[in-house]
N, C-alpha and C positions, 0 to 999 in steps of 0.2 A: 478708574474708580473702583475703590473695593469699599467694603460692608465688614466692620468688625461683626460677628454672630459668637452669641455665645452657645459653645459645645453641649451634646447631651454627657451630661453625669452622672454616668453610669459606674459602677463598683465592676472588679474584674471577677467577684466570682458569684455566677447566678445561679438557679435553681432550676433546673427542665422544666416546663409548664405544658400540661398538654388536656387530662380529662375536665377540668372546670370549663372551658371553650365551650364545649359542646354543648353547653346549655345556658346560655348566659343570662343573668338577670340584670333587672335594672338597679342601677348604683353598684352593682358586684364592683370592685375593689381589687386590681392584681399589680405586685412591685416585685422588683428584683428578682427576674426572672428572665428566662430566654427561650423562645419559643423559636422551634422549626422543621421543616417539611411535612407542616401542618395545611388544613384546611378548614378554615370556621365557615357552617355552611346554614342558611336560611336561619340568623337571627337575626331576632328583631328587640331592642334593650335599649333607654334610655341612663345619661350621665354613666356610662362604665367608665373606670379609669382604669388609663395605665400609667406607672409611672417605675423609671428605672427599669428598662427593658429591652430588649432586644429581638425581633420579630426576623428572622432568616426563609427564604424559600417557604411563604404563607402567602396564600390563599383565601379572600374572603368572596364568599358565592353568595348572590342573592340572599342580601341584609340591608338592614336599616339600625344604625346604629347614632341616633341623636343626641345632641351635647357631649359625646364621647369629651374626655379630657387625656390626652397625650402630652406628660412632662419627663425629656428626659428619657426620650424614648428612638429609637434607630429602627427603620426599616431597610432589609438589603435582600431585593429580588424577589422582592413581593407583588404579588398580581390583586391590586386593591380596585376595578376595575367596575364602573359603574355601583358604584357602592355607596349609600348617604349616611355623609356624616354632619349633615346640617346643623349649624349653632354651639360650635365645638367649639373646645380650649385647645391651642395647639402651641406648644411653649418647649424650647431647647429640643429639636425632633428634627431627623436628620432623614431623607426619602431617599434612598442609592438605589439606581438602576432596577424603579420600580415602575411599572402600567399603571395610569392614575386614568385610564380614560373614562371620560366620561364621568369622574369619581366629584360627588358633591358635597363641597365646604362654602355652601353659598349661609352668610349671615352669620360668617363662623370669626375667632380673635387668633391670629398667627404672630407669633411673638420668635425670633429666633427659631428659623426654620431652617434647614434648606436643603432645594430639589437642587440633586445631581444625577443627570444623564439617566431623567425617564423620559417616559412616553407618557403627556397627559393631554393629548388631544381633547377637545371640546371637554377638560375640566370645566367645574362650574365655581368660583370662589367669589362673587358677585353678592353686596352689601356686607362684603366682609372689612377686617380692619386689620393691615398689616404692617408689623414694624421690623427693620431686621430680618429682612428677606432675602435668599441670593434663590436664583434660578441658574444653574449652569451647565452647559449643553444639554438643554432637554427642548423636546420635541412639543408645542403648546399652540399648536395650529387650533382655532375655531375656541381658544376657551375665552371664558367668561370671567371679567373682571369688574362687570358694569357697577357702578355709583359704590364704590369701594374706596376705601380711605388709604393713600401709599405714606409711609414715613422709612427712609432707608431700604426701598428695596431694589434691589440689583439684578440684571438680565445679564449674563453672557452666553453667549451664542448659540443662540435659542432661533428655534422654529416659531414664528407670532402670526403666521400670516392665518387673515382672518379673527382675530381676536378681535373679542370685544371689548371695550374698555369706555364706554361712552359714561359721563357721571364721575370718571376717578380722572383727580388729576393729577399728571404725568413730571408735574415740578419738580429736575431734578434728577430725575430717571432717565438713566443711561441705556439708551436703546439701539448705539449706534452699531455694538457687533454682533446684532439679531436680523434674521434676516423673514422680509415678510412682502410683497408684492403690495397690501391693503391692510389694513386695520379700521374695524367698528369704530369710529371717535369723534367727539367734537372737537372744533378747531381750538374754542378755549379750554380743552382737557390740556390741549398740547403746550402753552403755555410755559418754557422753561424749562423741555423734554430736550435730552442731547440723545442728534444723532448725527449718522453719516449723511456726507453729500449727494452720494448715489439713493440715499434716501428719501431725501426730499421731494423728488419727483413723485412722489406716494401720496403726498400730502396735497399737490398740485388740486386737485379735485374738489377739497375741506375750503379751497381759499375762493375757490368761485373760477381759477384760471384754466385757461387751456393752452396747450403747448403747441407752438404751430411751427413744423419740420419746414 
């Protein structure tokens, strides 16, 4: 099963971006640019955009940064890392080999994303609403996905164990080369969810059975 996703479109030649960070306001405004081996550290700014960007080896420390809008924008080896971005626009944004732990997009719209081979342990993306999704090898043990809306999004070979996902259902979602011991879920989340046979033993529990050796 693959996910067509549409790319971030990006122009190949940007502009360095680096003193505006360090003070960010709300609504502040930043395009076509490429920021890196920076650190944006203790803001706090509602609706900043970025858009047509490129964030390299960045760092965001104790911040709050709500409805951010991300279009068109690539993060590669960035440590975004319990970090809120609660109620965001998140559209053509690409996360490469980025720490997302703990980092929160709960009640946020993800359009054409996608995580490749982070680390986003007990992320938080729960009431959120996602279309054009791919997750691939990334690490997503203990996150949160509860009462969230799936349309096309794709898991390969992900870490899920312990995820919660109770509230969103699973119709359709390939979860068979992720690998998880349990998952948070109701039995009718699961509904039309493909996975592997060695999987299924997981779900033993959700049906009321027990396995007797």
């Amino acid at each position: 099963m693959s996910i067509k996703i549409q790319a971030p479109q990006i122009p190949q030649h940007l502009e360095h971006l680096h003193e505006p960070l360090y003070t960010l306001q709300s609504k502040d405004e930043f395009s076509h640019a490429k920021i890196e081996h920076f650190t944006i550290d203790g803001q706090e700014a509602k609706r900043v955009s970025f858009e047509k960007m490129i964030f390299e080896h960045v760092d965001i420390i104790e911040s709050y940064l709500s409805e951010i809008e991300l279009t068109d924008v690539i993060f590669e080896q960035c440590d975004l890392s319990n970090i809120q971005f609660p109620r965001s626009f998140v559209h053509r944004t690409e996360f490469r080999q980025c720490k997302l732990i703990g980092t929160d997009f709960a009640q946020s719209r993800l359009q054409n994303v996608r995580f490749t081979d982070c680390v986003a342990d007990y992320s938080v993306f729960r009431f959120s609403n996602f279309k054009n999704i791919s997750f691939e090898h990334c690490s997503l043990i203990g996150a949160d996905y509860c009462s969230s809306t799936f349309k096309s999004v794709f898991f390969d070979q992900c870490q899920l164990d312990t995820a919660m996902m109770s509230g969103t259902s699973l119709h359709e979602v390939d979860l068979s080369t992720c690998e998880f011991t349990s998952l948070q879920i109701e039995i009718e989340d699961l509904r039309g969810c493909i996975i592997s046979p060695y999987q299924a033993s997981s779900f033993v529990g959700l049906m009321g059975l027990v396995i007797k050796s």
